[in-house]
C-alpha positions in Angstrom: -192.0 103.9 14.0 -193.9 101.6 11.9 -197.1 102.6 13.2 -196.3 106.3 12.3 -195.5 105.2 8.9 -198.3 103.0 8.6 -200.5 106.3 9.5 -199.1 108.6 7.2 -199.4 106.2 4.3 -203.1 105.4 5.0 -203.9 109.0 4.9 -202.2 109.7 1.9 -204.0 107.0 0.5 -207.5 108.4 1.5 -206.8 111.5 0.1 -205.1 110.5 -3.6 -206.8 106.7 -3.2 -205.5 104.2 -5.8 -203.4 106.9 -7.9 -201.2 107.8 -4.3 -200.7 103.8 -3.9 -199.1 103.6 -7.6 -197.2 106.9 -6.9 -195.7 105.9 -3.6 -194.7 102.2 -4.9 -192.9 103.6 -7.9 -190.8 105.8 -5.8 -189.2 103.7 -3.6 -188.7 101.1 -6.4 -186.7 103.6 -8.3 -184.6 105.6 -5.8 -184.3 102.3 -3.3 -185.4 99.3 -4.6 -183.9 97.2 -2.2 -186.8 99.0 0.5 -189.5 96.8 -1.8 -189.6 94.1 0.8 -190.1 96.5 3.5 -192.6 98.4 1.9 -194.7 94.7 0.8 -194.3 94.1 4.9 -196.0 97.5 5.8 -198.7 96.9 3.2 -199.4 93.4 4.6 -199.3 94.5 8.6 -202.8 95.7 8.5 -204.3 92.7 7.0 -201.8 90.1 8.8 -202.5 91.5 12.6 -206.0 91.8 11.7 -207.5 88.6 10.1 -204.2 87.0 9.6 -204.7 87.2 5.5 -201.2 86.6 3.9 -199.0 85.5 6.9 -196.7 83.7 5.0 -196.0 86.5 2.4 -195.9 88.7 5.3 -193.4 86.6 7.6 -191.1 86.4 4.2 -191.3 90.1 3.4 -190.4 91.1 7.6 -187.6 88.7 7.6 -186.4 89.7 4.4 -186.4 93.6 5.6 -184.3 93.4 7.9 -181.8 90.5 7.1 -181.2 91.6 3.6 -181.1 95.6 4.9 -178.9 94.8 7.6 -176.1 92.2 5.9 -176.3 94.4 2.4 -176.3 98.1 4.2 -174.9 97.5 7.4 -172.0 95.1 6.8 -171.2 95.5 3.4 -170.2 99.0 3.6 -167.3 97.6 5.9 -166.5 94.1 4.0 -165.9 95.1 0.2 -165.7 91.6 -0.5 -169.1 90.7 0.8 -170.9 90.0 -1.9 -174.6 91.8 -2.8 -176.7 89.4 -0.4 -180.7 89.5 -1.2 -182.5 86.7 0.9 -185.2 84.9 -0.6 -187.9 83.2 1.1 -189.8 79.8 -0.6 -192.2 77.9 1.4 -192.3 74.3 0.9 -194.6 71.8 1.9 -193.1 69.2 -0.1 -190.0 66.7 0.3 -190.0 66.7 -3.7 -190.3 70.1 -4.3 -187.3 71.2 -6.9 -186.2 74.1 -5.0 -184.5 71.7 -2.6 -182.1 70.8 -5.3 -180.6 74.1 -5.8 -177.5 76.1 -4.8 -177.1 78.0 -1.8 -180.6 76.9 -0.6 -180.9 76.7 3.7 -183.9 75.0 4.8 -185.6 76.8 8.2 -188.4 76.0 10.3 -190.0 79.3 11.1 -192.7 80.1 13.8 -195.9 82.2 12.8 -196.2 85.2 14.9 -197.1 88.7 15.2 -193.7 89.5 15.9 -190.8 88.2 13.5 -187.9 89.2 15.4 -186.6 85.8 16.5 -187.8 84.4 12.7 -185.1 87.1 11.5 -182.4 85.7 14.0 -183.0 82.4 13.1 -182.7 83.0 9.2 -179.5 85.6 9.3 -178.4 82.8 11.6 -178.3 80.4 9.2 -177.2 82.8 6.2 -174.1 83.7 8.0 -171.6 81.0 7.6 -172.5 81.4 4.2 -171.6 85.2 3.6 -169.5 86.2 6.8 -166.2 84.5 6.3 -166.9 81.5 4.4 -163.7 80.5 3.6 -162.0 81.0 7.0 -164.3 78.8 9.2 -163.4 76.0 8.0 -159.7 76.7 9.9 -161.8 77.8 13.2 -162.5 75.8 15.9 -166.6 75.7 16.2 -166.4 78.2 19.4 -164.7 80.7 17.6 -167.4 80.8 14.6 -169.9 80.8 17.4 -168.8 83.8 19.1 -168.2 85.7 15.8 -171.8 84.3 14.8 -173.1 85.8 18.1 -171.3 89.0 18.1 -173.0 89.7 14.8 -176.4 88.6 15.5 -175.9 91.1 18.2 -175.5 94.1 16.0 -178.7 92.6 13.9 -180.2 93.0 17.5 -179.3 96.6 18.2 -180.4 97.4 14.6 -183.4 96.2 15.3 -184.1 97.9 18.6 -184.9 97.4 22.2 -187.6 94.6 22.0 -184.7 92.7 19.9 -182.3 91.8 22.8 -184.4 90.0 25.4 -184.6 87.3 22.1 -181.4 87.2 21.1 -180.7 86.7 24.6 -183.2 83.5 25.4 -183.1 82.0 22.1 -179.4 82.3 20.8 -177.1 83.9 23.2 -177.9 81.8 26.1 -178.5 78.2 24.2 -175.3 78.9 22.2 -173.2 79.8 25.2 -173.8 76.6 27.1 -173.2 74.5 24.1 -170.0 75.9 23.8 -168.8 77.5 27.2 -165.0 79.4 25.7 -167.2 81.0 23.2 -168.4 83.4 26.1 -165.1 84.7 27.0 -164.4 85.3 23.0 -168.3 87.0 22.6 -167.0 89.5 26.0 -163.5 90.6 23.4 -165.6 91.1 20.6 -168.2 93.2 22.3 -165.5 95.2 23.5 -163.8 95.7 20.2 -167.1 96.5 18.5 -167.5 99.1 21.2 -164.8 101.2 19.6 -166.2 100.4 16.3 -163.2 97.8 14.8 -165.5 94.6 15.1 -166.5 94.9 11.6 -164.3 97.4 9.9 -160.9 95.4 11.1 -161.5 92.2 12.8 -163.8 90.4 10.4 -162.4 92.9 7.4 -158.7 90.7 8.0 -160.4 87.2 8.6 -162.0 87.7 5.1 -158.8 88.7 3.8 -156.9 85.8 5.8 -159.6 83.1 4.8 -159.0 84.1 1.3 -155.3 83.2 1.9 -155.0 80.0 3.4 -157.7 79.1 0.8 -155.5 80.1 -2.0 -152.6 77.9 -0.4 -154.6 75.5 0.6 -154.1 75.7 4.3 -156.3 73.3 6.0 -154.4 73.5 9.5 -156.3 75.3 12.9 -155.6 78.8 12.7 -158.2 79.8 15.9 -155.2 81.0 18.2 -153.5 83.1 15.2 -157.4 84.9 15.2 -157.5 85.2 18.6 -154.2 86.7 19.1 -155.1 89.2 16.4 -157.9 89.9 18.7 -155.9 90.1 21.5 -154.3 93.0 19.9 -157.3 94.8 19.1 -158.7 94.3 22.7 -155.4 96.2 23.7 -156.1 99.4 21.0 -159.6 99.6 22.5 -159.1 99.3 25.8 -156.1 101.9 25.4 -156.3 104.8 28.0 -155.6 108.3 27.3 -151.5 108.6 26.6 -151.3 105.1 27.1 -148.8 103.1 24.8 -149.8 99.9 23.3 -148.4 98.0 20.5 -149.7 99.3 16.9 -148.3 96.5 14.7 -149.7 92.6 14.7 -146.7 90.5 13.6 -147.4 87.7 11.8 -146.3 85.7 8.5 -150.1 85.2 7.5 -151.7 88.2 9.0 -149.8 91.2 9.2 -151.8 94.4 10.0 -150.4 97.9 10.9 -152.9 101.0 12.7 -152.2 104.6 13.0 -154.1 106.6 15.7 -155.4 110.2 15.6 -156.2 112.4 18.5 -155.8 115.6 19.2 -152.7 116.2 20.4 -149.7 119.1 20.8 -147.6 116.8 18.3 -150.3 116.8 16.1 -150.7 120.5 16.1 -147.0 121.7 16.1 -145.5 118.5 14.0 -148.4 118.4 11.3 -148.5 115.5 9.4 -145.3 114.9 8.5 -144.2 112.5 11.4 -147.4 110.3 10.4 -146.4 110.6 7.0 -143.0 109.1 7.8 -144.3 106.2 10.1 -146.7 104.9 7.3 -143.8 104.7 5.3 -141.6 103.0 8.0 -144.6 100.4 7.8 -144.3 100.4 4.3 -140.4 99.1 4.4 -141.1 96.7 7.4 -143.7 94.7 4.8 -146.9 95.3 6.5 -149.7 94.9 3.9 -152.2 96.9 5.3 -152.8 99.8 7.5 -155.9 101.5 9.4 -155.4 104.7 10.3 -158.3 104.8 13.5 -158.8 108.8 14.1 -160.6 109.8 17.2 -163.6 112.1 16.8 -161.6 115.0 18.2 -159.0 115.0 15.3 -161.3 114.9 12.5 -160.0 117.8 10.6 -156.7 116.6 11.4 -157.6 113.7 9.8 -158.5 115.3 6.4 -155.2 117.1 6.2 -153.5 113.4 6.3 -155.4 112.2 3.7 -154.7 115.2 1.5 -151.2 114.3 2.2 -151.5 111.4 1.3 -153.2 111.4 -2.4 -149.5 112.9 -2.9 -147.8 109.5 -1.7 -147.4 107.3 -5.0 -146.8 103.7 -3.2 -149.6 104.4 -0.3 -153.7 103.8 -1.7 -156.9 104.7 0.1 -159.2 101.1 -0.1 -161.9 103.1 1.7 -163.0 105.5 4.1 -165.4 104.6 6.9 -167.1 106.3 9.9 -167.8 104.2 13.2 -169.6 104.6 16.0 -167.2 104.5 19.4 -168.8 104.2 22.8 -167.7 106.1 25.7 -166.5 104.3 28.4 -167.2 106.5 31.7 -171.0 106.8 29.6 -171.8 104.0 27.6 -175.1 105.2 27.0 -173.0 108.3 24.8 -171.3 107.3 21.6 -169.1 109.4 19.1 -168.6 109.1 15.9 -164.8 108.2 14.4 -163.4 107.4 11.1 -161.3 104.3 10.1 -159.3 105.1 6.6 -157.6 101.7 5.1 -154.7 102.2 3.5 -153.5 99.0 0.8 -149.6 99.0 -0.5 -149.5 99.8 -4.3 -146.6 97.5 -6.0 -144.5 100.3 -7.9 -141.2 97.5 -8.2 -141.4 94.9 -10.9 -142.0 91.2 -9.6 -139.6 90.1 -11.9 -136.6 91.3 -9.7 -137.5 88.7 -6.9 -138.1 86.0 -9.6 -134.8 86.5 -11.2 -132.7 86.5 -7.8 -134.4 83.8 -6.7 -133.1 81.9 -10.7 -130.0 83.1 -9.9 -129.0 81.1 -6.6 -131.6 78.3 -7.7 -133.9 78.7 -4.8 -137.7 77.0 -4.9 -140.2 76.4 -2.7 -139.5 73.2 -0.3 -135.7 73.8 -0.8 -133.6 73.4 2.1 -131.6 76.6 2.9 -129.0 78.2 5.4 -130.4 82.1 7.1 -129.0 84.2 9.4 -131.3 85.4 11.7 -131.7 89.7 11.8 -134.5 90.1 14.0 -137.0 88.1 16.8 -140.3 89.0 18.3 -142.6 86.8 19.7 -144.3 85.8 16.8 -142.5 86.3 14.1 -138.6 85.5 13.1 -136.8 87.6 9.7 -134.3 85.6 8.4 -131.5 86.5 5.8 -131.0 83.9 3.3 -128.6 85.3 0.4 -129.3 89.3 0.3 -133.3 88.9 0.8 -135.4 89.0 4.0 -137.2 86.0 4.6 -140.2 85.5 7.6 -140.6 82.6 9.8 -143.8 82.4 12.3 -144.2 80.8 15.5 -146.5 78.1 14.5 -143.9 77.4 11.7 -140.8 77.4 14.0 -141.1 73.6 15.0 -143.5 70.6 15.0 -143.5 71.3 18.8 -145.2 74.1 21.2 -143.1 77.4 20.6 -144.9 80.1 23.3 -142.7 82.6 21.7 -140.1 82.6 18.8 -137.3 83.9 21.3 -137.2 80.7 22.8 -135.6 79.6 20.0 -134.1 82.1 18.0 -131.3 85.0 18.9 -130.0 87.7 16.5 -127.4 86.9 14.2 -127.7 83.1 14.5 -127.2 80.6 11.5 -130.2 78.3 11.1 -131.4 75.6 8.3 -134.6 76.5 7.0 -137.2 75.4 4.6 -138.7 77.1 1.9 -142.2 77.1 2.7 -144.0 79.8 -0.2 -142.8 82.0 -2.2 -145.3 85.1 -2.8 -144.4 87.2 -5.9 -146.9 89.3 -5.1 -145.6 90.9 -2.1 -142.4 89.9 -2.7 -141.7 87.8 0.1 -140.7 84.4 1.0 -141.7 82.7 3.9 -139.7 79.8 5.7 -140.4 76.9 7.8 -138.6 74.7 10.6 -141.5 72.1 9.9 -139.0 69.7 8.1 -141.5 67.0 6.5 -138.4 63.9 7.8 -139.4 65.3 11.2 -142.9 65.3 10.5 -144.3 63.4 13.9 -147.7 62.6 12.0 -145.3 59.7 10.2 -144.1 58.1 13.0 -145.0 54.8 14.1 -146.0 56.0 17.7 -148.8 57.9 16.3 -151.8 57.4 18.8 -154.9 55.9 17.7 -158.3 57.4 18.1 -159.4 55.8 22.0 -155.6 54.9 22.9 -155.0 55.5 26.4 -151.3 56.9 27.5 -149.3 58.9 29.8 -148.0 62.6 28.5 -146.1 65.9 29.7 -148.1 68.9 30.0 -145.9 71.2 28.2 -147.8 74.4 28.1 -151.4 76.0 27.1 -152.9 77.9 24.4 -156.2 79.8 24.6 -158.1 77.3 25.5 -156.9 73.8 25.6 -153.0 72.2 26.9 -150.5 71.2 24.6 -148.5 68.0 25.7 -146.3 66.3 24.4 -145.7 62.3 23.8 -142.6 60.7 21.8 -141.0 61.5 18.8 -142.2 65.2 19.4 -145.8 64.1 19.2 -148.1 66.9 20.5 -151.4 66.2 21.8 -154.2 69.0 22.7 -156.5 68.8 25.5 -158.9 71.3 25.6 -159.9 72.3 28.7 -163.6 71.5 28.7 -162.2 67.5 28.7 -159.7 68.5 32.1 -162.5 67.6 34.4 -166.4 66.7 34.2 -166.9 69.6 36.5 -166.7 72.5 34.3 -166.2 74.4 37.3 -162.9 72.3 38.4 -160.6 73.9 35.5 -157.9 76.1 36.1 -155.6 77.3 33.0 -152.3 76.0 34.1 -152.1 73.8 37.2 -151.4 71.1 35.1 -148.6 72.4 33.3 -145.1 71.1 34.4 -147.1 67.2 35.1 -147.6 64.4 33.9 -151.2 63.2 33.1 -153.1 60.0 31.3 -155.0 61.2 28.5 -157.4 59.0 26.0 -156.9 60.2 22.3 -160.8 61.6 21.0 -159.3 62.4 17.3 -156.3 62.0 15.6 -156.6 64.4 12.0 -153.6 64.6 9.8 -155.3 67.0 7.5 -155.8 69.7 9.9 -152.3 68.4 11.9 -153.9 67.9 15.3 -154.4 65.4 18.0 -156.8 65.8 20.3 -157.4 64.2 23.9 -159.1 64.4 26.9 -158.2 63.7 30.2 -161.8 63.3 32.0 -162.9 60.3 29.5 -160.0 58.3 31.3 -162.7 58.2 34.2 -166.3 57.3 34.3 -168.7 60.7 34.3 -169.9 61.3 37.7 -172.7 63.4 37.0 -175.0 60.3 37.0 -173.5 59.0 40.8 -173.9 63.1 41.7 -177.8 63.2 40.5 -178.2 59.9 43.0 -176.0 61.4 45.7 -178.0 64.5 46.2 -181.5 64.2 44.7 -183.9 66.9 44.8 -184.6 68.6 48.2 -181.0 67.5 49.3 -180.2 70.3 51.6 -176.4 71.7 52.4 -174.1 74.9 53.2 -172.4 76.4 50.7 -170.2 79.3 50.6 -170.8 82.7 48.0 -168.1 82.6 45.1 -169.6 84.8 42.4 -172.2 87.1 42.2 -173.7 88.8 39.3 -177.0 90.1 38.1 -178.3 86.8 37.2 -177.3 84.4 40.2 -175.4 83.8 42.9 -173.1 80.6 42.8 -171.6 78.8 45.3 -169.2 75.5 46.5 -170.4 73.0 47.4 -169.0 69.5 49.4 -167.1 66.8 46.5 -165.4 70.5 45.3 -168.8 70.8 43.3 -170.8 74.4 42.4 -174.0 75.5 42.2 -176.6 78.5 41.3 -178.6 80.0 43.3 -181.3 81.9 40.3 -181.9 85.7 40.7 -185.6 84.7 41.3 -184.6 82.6 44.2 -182.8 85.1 45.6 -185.6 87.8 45.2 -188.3 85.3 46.2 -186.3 84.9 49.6 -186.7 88.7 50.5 -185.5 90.6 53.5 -181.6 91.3 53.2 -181.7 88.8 49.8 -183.9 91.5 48.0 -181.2 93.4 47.7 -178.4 90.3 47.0 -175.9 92.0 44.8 -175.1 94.9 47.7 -176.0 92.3 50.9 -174.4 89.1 49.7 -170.7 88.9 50.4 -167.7 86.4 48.8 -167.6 83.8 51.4 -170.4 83.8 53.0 -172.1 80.6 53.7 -176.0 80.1 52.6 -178.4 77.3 53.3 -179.4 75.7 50.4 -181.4 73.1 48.9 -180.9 71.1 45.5 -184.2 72.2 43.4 -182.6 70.2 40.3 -179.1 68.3 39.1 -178.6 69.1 35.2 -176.8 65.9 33.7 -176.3 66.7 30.0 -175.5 70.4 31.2 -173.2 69.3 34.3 -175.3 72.2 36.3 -176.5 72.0 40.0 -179.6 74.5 40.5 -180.2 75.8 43.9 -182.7 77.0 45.8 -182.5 79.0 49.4 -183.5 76.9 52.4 -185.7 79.8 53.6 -187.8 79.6 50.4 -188.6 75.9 50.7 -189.7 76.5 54.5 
């Protein structure tokens, strides 16, 4: 494309010369002035691939074409809140130079080449924790942001185009992946919720939204598995099969978020709107905040007759409007195109009213009070405390582990409670269990940072255990510190024993201790890279295969990879590996190389070596 472009404006220029080159660079500064940088780029191509002439003004103006276009047009129109990003490019050859001083400035090494794909990873990279959710990270565990990071660097890649992915692949994906293995499984839920087009226009939509919560009441605490669960639910709404039912609300005290889903349907036809009508209003008295109404390319005119339907509803406002791309699944090459309509509460009702029952039976935040309990789900309890509904969440139900609020609540129970905030805004009060005289961070068993001790494995979360020590202590071992084999980890044979952990952090800011179990022991890796040094040959039976390698066990409950290369170098029936390879199957092999720092065993096929 930017060949053709080039071509067309170098004949217009031989035919109008200098008077064309004025004329063309006044109309796109006018009608789209943010296209300057791209047009400076095609201007300097010529020059630049030729002789090399202005390569650092044309590196800037490329990078700055895409990153700017894509975080200022193609996220943006999503994230309202996302403020106007225009990247700017200094180089500096000094130490001293003053621009090193300033705000918001990112220092990059970049590589001078003809192509400045990976240059634009590398600098949208580094501009992201800056403008995607800046606020909420800091309450993320680092796999988390890394999959988010990934899964957006991603879109930059399809935006891009075809020559984009094989970089993003070798130079981000991959490196990024090892260093942090969970964020892989987290990347795979994104992908698939982007698929359906609610990656940006939902997900990060609420964790902007969220972030600017917890950092207006100063919530320092891990929120990763309230994120994830959200995520959870979306992964259920796009994996959703035809007549399938899943659950359209996400119950939380922090994050509450409501959806509404159009297809054509008999209901909708005979029924009209008025059923939908009444369920956003159900929503509406249940306290959800926000709701997405996520219409299916077959009812788009269905869709316009809600909406007109709704300008009449006073209480109900329409933030914005948005059409997304959904990917089939039978054809993933096919995609459709959907709408997602975001619908924000207006606050008709005084705030007053809350303010004034509250004066009258002297309640305040961090007061002790007596509820009765009216309703339990998983995650989140209401509570009746004098005449007003009051929420409770999971991660505020105790100091301890709660997998589900059910555990410890049951309709129409009495409970004490603790005033935990008071939000005039939505008119709702949300409690705690977290009594600060039970708070396990002041007792004088708290573990030290390198402590060694015996604990309970109590349960897990996403992605680490959650034991517990005296005086309700809770300590989290994630499960990349289970075992030096990142192969030998299993979610939840440990839960129900005891183990010996040593304590790796102990953070009363964020409320968390952390542990590990394999640092009790010495790492093996180093005894492993004696015990079977290159050329160490073995059996060892077929346990995955995929398009990339074929792993297998080994003796000392170890694994290894056999490469795709290997496997294709080997010929005969290996040529064809994915169809003639079978789970089980034992394979000759020989060690071609032991990866310490990666805890990796590389393979190669006896055959090959012979």
């Amino acid at each position: 494309m930017d060949a053709e472009i080039i071509k067309k404006i170098l004949e217009f220029l031989a035919k109008y010369g200098i008077t064309g080159l004025f004329f063309i660079i006044i109309i796109i500064l006018v009608f789209k002035p943010d296209n300057a940088e791209k047009l400076k780029a095609l201007i300097l191509t010529p020059t630049f691939r030729l002789f090399k002439w202005g390569s650092k003004q044309y590196i800037s103006a490329k990078i700055i074409s895409y990153s700017s276009e894509f975080l200022s047009n193609q996220m943006r129109k999503y994230l309202p809140n996302l403020p106007e990003v225009k990247l700017k490019i200094k180089w500096v050859s000094s130490s001293s130079d003053s621009i090193l001083k300033e705000n918001n400035t990112l220092i990059l090494r970049m590589e001078e080449t003809n192509d400045q794909t990976r240059n634009t990873f590398a600098a949208t990279k580094l501009a992201l924790p800056k403008i995607i959710l800046p606020t909420l990270r800091h309450n993320l565990q680092e796999y988390a942001t890394c999959a988010i990071d990934l899964a957006i660097l991603r879109k930059l890649s399809d935006k891009i185009g075809k020559r984009a992915f094989p970089i993003y692949q070798k130079y981000f994906l991959y490196p990024e992946i090892n260093k942090h293995q969970y964020a892989a499984k987290l990347l795979s839920k994104l992908i698939t919720i982007d698929q359906k087009g609610i990656f940006v226009s939902i997900f990060l939509d609420e964790l902007d939204r969220y972030g600017e919560y917890l950092y207006r009441k100063i919530i320092t605490e891990d929120r990763t598995d309230e994120i994830v669960t959200f995520l959870d639910y979306l992964v259920k709404i796009a994996d959703r099969q035809i007549g399938e039912d899943v659950p359209l609300a996400h119950d939380s005290s922090e994050l509450r978020v409501a959806m509404l889903l159009l297809a054509k349907s008999l209901k909708a036809e005979t029924m009209g709107v008025k059923p939908y009508l009444n369920r956003i209003q159900n929503y509406v008295k249940r306290g959800y905040e926000i709701i997405y109404v996520y219409s299916y390319p077959s009812a788009r005119d269905f869709l316009q007759r809600l909406i007109k339907a709704l300008e009449g509803e006073t209480n109900i406002l329409i933030e914005r409007r948005n059409k997304v791309e959904m990917i089939d699944k039978e054809n993933t090459d096919s995609t459709h195109v959907g709408e997602i309509v975001k619908l924000g509460i207006v606050k008709i009702h005084d705030t007053t009213i809350l303010e004034e029952k509250l004066a009258s039976i002297n309640i305040k935040e961090g007061d002790i009070v007596q509820g009765t309990i009216i309703d339990v789900s998983k995650n989140t309890t209401i509570v009746d405390v004098h005449g007003i509904n009051c929420f409770l969440s999971r991660y505020e139900s105790s100091w301890c582990f709660v997998e589900s609020c059910t555990e410890l609540f049951t309709a129409n129970t009495k409970h004490d409670f603790m005033i935990q905030t008071i939000d005039k805004y939505y008119n709702r009060i949300n409690l705690s269990r977290r009594f600060p005289t039970d708070n396990p961070f002041k007792s004088k068993n708290l573990p030290k940072v390198d402590q060694v001790l015996e604990v309970y494995v109590k349960g897990s979360m996403y992605n680490y255990y959650v034991c517990h020590y005296k005086d309700n202590i809770e300590i989290n071992v994630p499960f990349s510190e289970i075992s030096w084999f990142p192969d030998d980890i299993l979610s939840n044979h440990l839960i129900g024993t005891k183990c010996t952990v040593k304590i790796m952090e102990v953070s009363e800011e964020k409320m968390i201790i952390k542990g590990s179990i394999k640092r009790t022991s010495m790492d093996q890796w180093h005894k492993l890279h004696k015990k079977y040094p290159i050329g160490t040959e073995m059996i060892g039976n077929v346990v995955e295969i995929n398009q990339d390698y074929v792993k297998l066990s080994l003796p000392d409950g170890l694994f290894g990879i056999i490469p795709k290369e290997s496997m294709l170098k080997a010929g005969f029936e290996y040529k064809n590996f994915h169809k003639n390879v079978v789970i089980g199957q034992g394979i000759e092999v020989v060690v071609s190389k032991v990866f310490i720092e990666k805890r990796k065993i590389r393979l190669d096929l006896k055959r090959n070596i012979n």
